[in-house]
C-alpha atoms as a printed R data frame, in Angstrom:
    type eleno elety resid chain resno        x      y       z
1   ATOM     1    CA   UNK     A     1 -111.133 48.253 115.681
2   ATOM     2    CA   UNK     A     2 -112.591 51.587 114.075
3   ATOM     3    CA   UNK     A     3 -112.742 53.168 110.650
4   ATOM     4    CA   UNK     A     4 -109.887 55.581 111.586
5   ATOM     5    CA   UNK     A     5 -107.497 52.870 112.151
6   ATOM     6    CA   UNK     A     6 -108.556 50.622 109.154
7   ATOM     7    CA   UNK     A     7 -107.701 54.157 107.152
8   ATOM     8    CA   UNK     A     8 -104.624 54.681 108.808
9   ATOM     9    CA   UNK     A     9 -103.571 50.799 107.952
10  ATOM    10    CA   UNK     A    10 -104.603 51.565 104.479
11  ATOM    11    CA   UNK     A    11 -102.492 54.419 104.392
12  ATOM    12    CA   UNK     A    12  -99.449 52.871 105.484
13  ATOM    13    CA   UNK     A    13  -99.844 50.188 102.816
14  ATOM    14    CA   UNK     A    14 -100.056 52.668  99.841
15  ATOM    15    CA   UNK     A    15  -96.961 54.289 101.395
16  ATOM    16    CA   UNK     A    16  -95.216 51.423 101.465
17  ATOM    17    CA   UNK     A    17  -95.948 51.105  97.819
18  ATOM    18    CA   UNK     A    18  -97.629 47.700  98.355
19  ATOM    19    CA   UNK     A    19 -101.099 47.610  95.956
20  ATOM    20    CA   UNK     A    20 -104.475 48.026  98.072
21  ATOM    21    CA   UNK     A    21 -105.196 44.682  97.984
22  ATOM    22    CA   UNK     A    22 -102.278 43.350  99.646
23  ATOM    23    CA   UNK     A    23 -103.850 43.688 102.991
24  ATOM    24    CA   UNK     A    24 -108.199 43.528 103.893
25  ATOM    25    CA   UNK     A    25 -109.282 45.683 107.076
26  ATOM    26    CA   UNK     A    26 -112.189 44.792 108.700
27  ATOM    27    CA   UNK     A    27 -113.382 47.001 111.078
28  ATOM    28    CA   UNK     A    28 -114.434 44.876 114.662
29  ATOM    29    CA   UNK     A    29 -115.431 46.837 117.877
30  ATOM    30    CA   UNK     A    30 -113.412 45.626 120.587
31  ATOM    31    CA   UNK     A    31 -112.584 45.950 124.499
32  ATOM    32    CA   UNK     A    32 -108.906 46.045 124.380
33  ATOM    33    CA   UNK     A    33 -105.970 46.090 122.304
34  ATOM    34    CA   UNK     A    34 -104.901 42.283 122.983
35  ATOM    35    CA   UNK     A    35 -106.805 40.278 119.933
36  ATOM    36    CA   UNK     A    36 -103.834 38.035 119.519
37  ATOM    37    CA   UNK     A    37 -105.388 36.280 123.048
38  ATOM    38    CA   UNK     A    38 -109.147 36.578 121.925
39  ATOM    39    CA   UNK     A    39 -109.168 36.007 118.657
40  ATOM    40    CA   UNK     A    40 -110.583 32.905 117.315
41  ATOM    41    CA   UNK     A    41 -107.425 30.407 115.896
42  ATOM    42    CA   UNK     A    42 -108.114 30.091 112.093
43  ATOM    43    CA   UNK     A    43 -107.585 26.131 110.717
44  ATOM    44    CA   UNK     A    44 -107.152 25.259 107.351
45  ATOM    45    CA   UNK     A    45 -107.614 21.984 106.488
46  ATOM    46    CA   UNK     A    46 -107.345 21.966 102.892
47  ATOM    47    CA   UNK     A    47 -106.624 24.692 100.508
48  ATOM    48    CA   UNK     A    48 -110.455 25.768  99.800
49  ATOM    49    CA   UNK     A    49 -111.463 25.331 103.387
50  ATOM    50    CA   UNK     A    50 -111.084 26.884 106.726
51  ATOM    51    CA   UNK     A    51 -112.761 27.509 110.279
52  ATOM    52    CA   UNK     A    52 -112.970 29.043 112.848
53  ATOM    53    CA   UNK     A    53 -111.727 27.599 116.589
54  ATOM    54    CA   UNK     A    54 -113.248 29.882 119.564
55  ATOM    55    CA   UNK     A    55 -111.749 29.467 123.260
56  ATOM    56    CA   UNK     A    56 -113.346 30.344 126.794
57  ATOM    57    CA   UNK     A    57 -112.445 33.309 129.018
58  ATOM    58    CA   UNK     A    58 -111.330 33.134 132.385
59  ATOM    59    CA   UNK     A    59 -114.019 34.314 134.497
60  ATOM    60    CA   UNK     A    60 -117.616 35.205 133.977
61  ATOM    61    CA   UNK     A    61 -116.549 39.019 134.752
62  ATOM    62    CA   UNK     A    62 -113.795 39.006 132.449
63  ATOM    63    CA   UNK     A    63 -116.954 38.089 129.738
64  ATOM    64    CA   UNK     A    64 -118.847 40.521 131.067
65  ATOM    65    CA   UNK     A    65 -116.283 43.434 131.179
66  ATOM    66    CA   UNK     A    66 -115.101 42.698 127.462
67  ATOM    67    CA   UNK     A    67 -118.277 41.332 125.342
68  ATOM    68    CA   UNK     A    68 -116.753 43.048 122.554
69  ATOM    69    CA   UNK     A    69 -113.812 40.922 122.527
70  ATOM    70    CA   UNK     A    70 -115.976 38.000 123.461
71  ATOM    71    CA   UNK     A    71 -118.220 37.798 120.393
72  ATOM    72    CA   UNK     A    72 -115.511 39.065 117.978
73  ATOM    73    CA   UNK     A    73 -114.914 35.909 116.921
74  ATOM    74    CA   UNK     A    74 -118.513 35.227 115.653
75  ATOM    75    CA   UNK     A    75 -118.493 38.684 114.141
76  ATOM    76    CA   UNK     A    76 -115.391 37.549 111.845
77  ATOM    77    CA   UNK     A    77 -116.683 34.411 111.128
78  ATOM    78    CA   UNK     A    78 -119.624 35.888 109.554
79  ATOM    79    CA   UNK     A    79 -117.659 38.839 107.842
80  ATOM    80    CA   UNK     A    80 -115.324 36.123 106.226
81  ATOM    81    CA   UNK     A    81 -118.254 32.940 105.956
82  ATOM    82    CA   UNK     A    82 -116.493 30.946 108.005
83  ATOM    83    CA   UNK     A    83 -117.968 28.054 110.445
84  ATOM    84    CA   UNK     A    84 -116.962 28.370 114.193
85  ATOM    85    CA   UNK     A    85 -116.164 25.635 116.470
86  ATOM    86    CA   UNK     A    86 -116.415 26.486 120.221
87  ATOM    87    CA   UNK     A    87 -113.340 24.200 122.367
88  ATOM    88    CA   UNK     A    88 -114.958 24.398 126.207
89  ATOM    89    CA   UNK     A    89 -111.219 25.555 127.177
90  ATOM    90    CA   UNK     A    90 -109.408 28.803 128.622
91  ATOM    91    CA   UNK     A    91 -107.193 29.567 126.328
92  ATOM    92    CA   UNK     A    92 -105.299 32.291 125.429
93  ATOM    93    CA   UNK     A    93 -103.536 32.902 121.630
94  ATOM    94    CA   UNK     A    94 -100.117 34.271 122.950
95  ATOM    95    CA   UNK     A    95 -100.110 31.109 124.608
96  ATOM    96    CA   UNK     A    96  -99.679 28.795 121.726
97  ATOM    97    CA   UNK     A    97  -97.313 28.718 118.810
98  ATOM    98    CA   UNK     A    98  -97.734 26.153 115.904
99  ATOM    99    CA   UNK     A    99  -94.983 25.352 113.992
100 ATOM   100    CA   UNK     A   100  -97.331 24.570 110.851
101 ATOM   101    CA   UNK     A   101  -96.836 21.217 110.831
102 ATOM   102    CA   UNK     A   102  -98.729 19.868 113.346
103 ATOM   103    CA   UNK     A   103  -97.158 20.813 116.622
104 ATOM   104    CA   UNK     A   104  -98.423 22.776 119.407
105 ATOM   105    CA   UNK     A   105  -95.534 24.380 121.971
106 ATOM   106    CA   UNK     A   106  -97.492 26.264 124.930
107 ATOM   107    CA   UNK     A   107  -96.921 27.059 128.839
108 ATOM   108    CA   UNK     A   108  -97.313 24.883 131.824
109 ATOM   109    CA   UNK     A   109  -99.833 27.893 132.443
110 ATOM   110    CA   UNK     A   110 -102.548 26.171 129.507
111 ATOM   111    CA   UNK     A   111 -102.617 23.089 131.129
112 ATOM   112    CA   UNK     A   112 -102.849 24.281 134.849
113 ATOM   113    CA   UNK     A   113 -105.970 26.651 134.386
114 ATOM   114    CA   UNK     A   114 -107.898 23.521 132.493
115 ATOM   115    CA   UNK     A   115 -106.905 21.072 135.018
116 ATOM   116    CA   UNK     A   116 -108.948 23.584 137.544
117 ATOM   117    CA   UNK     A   117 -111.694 22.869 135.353
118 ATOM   118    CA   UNK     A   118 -112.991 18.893 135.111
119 ATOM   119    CA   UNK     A   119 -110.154 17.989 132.794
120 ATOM   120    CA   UNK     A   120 -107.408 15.572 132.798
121 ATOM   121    CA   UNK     A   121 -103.928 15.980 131.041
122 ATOM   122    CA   UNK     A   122 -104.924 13.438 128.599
123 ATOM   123    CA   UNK     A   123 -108.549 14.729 128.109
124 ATOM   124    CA   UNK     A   124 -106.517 18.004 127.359
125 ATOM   125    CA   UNK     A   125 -104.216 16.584 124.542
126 ATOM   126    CA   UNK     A   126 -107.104 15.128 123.203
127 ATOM   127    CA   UNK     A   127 -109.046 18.522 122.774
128 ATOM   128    CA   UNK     A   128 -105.770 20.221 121.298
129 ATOM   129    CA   UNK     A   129 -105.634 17.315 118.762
130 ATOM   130    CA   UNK     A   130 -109.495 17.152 118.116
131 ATOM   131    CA   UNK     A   131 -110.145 20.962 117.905
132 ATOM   132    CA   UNK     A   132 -106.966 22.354 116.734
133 ATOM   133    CA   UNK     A   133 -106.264 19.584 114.581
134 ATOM   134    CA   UNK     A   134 -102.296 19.301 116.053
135 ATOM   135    CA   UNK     A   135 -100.677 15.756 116.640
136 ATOM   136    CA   UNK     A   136  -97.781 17.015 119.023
137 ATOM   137    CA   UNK     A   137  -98.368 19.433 122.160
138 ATOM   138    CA   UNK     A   138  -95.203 20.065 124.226
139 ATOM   139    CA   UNK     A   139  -95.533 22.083 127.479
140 ATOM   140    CA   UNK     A   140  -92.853 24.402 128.743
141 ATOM   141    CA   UNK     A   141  -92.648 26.316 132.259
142 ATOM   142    CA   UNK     A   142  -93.428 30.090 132.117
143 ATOM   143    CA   UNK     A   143  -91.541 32.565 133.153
144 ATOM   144    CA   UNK     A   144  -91.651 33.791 137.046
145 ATOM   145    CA   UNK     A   145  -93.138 36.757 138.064
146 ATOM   146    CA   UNK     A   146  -94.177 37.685 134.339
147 ATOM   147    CA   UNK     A   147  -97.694 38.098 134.738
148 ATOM   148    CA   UNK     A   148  -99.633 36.142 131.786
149 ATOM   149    CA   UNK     A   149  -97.609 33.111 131.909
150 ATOM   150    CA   UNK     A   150  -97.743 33.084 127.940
151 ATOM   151    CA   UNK     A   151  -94.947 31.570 125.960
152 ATOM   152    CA   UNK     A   152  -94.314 34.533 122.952
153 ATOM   153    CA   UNK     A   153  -92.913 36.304 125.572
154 ATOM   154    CA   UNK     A   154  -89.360 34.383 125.569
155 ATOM   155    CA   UNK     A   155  -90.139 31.777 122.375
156 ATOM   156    CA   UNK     A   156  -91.012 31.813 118.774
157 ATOM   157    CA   UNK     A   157  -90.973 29.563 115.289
158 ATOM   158    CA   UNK     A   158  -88.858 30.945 112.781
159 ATOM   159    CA   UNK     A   159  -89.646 27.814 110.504
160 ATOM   160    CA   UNK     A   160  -90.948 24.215 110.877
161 ATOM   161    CA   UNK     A   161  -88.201 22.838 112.790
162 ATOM   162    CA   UNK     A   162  -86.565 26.181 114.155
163 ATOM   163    CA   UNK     A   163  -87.323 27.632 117.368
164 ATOM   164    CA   UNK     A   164  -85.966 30.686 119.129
165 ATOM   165    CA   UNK     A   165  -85.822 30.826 122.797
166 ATOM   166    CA   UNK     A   166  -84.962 33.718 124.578
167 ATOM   167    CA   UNK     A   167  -81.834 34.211 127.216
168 ATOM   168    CA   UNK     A   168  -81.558 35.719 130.351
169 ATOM   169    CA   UNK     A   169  -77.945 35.900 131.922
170 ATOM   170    CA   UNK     A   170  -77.441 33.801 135.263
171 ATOM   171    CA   UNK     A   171  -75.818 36.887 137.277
172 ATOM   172    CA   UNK     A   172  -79.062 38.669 136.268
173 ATOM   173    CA   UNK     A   173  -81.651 36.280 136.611
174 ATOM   174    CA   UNK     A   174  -81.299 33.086 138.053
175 ATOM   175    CA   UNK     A   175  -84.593 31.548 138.441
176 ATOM   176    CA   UNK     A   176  -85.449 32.675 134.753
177 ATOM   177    CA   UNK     A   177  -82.447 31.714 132.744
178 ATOM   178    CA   UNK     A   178  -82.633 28.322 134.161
179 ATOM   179    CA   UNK     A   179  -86.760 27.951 132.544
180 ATOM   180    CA   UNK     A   180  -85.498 29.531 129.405
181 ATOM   181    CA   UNK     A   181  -82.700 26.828 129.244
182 ATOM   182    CA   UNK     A   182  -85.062 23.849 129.990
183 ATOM   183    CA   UNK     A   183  -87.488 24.868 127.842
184 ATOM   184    CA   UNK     A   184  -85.211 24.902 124.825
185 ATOM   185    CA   UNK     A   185  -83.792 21.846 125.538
186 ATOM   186    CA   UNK     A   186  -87.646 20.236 125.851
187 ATOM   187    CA   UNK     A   187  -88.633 22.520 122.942
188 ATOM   188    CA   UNK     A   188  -85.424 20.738 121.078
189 ATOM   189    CA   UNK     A   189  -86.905 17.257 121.398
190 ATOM   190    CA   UNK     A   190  -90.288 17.988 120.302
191 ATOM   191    CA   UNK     A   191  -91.425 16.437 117.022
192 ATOM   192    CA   UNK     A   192  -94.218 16.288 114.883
193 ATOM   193    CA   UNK     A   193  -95.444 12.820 114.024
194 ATOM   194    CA   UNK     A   194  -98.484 11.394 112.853
């Protein structure tokens, strides 16, 4: 987020011996380190085109205390000439993983803070396929007593139809190994159709 760092990043690409242009830095005030939760998704849907998709924050003093992050979306979309579309729903980028083929995995914890809003489950799935342009969404528990409820903390995609879940040993943690279990066996029967 400042011209030191964007120097720094360029450094560490020339020392890498990767050419300048592998890698564009574009220098965005912000509030706090955690862009991968505030930044805007980025939907191609063709090879020429993409947008923007920007989600709500949780609480009008959460906007308040970090405008920076807040309008960092808009600020990108105009650095890059991209259009924004603006989903009216709390969510939260380390909370969603797309396995590039059309299928949303995210925590329980997605669809519990919109259903506090005026939204129904299916109202829900219908926004995630409208806006995000996805035509599966599976829902997993998240973790207990982990404190943002988002799913890249125990579960990635390490290609289209490969996820990895993380594994917590019984003797260790009960309560935890047991989600982690269910959620790759839900995660397992996902599929992306059409």
């Amino acid at each position: 987020s400042t011209e030191t760092q964007a120097r720094t990043g360029i450094k560490l690409i020339r020392d890498m011996g990767l050419p300048p242009e592998a890698m564009r830095f574009l220098v965005i005030p912000s509030n706090s380190i955690w862009i991968r939760d505030y930044a805007p998704f980025i939907l191609r849907y063709d090879q020429e085109n993409a947008f923007m998709v920007d989600a709500k924050y949780h609480t009008r003093t959460m906007r308040v205390n970090r405008k920076k992050d807040d309008f960092m979306c808009f600020e990108l979309a105009r650095m890059l000439d991209l259009p924004v579309r603006s989903i009216p729903l709390v969510l939260e980028g380390g909370n969603f993983i797309s396995n590039g083929d059309g299928l949303l995995l995210t925590s329980g914890k997605t669809i519990s803070v919109n259903k506090q809003g005026e939204y129904t489950h299916k109202q829900l799935i219908s926004m995630f396929n409208d806006f995000l342009g996805v035509n599966g969404v599976c829902a997993v528990n998240h973790l207990k007593n982990e404190p943002n409820g988002h799913i890249d903390m125990f579960m990635t995609m390490l290609a289209k139809n490969l996820a990895i879940v993380g594994e917590i040993d019984p003797a260790v943690d009960s309560e935890n190994s047991a989600i982690l279990n269910d959620s790759a066996k839900i995660v397992s029967s996902c599929t992306t159709s059409d």
